[in-house]
MARVEXVO-145156 format. One record per residue (C-alpha): residue number from 1; x, y, z. Coordinates in steps of 0.1 Angstrom, whole numbers, padded with zeros to 4 digits. Example, Ala and Ser with C-alpha at 12.3 -4.5 7.8 and 13.67 -1.06 7.14 Angstrom:
// MARVEXVO-145156
+-----+-------+-------+-------+
|   i |     u |     v |     w |
+-----+-------+-------+-------+
|   1 |  0123 | -0045 |  0078 |
|   2 |  0137 | -0011 |  0071 |
+-----+-------+-------+-------+
***
This chain:
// MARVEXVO-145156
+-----+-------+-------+-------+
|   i |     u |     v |     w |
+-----+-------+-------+-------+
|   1 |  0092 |  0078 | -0187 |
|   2 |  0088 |  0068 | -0151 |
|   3 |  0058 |  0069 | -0132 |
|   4 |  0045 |  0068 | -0096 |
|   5 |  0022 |  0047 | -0073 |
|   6 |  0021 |  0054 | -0038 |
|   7 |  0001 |  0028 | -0012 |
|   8 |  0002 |  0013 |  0019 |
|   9 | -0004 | -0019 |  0006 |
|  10 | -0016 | -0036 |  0042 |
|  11 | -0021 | -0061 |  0026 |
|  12 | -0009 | -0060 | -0013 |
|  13 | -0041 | -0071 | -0032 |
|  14 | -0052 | -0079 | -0070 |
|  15 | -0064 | -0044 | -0074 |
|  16 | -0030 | -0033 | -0065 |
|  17 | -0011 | -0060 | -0088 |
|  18 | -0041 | -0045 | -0118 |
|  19 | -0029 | -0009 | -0112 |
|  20 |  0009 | -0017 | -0112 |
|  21 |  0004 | -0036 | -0148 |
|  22 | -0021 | -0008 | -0158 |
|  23 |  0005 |  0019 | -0151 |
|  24 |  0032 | -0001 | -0166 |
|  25 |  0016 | -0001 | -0199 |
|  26 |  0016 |  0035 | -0199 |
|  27 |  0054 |  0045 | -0184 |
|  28 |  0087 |  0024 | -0189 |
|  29 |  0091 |  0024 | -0151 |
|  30 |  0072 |  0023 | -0124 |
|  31 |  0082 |  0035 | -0089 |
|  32 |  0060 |  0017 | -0063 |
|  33 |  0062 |  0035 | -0027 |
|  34 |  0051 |  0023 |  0009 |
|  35 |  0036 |  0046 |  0023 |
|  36 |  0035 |  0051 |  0058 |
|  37 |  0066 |  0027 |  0059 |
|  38 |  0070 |  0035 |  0095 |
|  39 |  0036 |  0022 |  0107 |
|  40 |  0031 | -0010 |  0121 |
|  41 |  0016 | -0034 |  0146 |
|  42 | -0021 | -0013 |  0141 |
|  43 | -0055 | -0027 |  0129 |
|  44 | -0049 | -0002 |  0098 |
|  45 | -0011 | -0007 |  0093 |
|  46 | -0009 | -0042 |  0109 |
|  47 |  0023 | -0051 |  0088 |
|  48 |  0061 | -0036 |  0091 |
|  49 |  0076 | -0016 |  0067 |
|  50 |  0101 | -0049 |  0059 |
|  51 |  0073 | -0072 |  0058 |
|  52 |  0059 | -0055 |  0033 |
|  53 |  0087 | -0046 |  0007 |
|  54 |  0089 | -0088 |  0010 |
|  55 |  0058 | -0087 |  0006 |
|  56 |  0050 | -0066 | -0024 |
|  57 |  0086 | -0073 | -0041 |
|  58 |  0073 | -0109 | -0044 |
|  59 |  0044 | -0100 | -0062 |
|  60 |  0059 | -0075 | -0087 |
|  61 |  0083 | -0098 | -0092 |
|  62 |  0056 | -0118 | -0108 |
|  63 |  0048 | -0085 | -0130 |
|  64 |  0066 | -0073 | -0164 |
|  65 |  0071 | -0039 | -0153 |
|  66 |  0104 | -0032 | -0145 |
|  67 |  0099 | -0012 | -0107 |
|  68 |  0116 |  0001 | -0081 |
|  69 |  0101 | -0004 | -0045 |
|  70 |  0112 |  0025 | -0019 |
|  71 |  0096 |  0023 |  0017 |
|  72 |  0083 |  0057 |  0024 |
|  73 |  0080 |  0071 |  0058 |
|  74 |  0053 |  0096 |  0070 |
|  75 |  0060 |  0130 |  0079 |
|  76 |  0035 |  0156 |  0099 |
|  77 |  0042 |  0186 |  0070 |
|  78 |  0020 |  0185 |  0044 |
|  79 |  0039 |  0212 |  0025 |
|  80 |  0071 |  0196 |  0024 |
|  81 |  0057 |  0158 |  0014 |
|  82 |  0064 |  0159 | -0022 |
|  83 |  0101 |  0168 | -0017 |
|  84 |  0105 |  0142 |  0010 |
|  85 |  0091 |  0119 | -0017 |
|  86 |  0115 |  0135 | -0043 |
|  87 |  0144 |  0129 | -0018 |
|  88 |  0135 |  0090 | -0017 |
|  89 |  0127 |  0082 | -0047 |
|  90 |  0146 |  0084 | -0085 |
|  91 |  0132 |  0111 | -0106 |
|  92 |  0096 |  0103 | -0116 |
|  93 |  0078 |  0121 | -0147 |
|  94 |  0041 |  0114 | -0137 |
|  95 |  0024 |  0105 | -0103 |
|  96 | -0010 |  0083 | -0106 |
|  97 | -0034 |  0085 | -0074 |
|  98 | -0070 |  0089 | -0071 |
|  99 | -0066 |  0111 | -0041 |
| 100 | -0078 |  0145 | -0044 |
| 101 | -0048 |  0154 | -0013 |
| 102 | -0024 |  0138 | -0029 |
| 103 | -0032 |  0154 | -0063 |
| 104 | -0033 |  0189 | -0054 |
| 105 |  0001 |  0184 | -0034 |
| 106 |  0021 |  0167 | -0064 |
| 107 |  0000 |  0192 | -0086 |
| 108 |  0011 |  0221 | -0070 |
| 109 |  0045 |  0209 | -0075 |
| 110 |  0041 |  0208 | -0111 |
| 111 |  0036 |  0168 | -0113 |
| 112 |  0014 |  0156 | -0143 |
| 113 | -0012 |  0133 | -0120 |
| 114 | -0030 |  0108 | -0135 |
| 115 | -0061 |  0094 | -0122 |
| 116 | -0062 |  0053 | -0120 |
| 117 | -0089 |  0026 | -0128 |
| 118 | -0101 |  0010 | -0097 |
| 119 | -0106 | -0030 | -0101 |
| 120 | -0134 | -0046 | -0082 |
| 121 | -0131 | -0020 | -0054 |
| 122 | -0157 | -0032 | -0031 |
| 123 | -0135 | -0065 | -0025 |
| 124 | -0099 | -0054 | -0038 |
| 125 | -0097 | -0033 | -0007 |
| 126 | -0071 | -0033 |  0021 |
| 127 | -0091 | -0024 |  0049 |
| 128 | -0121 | -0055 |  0037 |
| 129 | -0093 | -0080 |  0033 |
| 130 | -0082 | -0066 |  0069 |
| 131 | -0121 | -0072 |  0079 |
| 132 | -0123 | -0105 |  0066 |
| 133 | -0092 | -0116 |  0085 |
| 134 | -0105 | -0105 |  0113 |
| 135 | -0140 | -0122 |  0107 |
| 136 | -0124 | -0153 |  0099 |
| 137 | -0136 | -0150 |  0065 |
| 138 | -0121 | -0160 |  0030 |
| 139 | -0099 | -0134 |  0019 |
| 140 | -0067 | -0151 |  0002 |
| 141 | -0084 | -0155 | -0030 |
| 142 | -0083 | -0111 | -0034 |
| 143 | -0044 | -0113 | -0030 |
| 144 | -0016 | -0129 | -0053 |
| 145 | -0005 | -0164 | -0043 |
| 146 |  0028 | -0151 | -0031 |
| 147 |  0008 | -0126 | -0010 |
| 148 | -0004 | -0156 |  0013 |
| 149 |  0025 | -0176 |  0016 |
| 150 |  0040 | -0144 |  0030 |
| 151 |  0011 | -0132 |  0053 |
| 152 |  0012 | -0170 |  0067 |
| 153 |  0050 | -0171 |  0070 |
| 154 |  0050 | -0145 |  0095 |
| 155 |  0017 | -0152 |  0109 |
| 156 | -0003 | -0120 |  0101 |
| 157 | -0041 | -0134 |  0105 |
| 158 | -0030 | -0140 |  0141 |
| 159 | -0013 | -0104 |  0143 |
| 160 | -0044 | -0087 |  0134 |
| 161 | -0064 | -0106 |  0158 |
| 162 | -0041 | -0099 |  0190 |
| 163 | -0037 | -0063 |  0178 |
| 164 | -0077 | -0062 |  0176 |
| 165 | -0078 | -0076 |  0212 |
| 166 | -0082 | -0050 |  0243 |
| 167 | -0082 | -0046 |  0279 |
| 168 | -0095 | -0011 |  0279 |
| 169 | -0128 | -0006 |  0297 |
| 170 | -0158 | -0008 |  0272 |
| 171 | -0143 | -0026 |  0246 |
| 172 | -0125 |  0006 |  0234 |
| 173 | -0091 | -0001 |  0215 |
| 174 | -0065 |  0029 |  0215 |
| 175 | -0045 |  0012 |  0184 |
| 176 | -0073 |  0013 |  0161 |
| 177 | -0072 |  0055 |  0159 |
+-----+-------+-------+-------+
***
């Protein structure tokens, strides 16, 4: 049986590496998907599409599971999502999200969905490790090892710093929307 996770994984955290291994207890494979694999360069999508199947492949390299990792770009038609999904990815048996939207959608195509334990959420959180990045804060130790070596390979404390940076009037910043 092979099962589905979808995230945008800006950064890949702990929470995400304790959902992988919890849905690889329960299927034989595990589909991992990028979501919004065309966003990039934002203060919620701050990392590319590439970056992050380097990224993330690294750390479920580390994992048992045996996945599959398919960048998965955004389209604006709701009603169509779950067969672009099904077009990208191989054949899945059940989806796991926590979602409501993305329940009903892969529910109303028939999909078994399967809600997912969240792990330490308050901290295991994109957008706080994003924060704390910004802040200057301690945030590597909520990410696998291999997670920082990558984010400081390419340089992405910086990145989110310059992205956060404006020259709008008021301190307004068009890329955060």
């Amino acid at each position: 049986m092979r099962g589905l996770v979808i995230g945008r994984f800006q950064p890949f955290h702990l929470g995400h590496r304790f959902l992988v291994d919890h849905v690889g207890e329960e299927v034989d494979e595990v589909i991992v998907g990028i979501g919004s694999a065309g966003q990039s360069h934002s203060l919620k999508n701050p990392f590319t599409s590439g970056e992050r199947v380097h990224i993330v492949q690294d750390a479920l390299d580390e994992l048992d599971a045996k996945t599959y990792l398919i960048p998965i770009a955004d389209i604006d038609r709701d009603a169509m999502w779950v067969k672009h999904i099904e077009i990208l990815c191989p054949a899945f048996d059940v989806v796991y999200s926590n979602n409501p939207f993305v329940e009903r959608l892969f529910e109303e195509d028939g999909y078994e969905v399967r809600g997912t334990p969240l792990h330490n959420r308050e901290e295991y959180c994109g957008s706080e490790i994003r924060r704390r990045m910004l802040d200057g804060e301690e945030w590597d130790h909520l990410v696998p090892d291999v997670v920082v070596e990558a984010i400081e390979e390419i340089d992405g404390v910086a990145r989110l710093r310059k992205i956060n940076e404006t020259d709008e009037p008021a301190g307004e910043n068009p890329r955060t929307h």
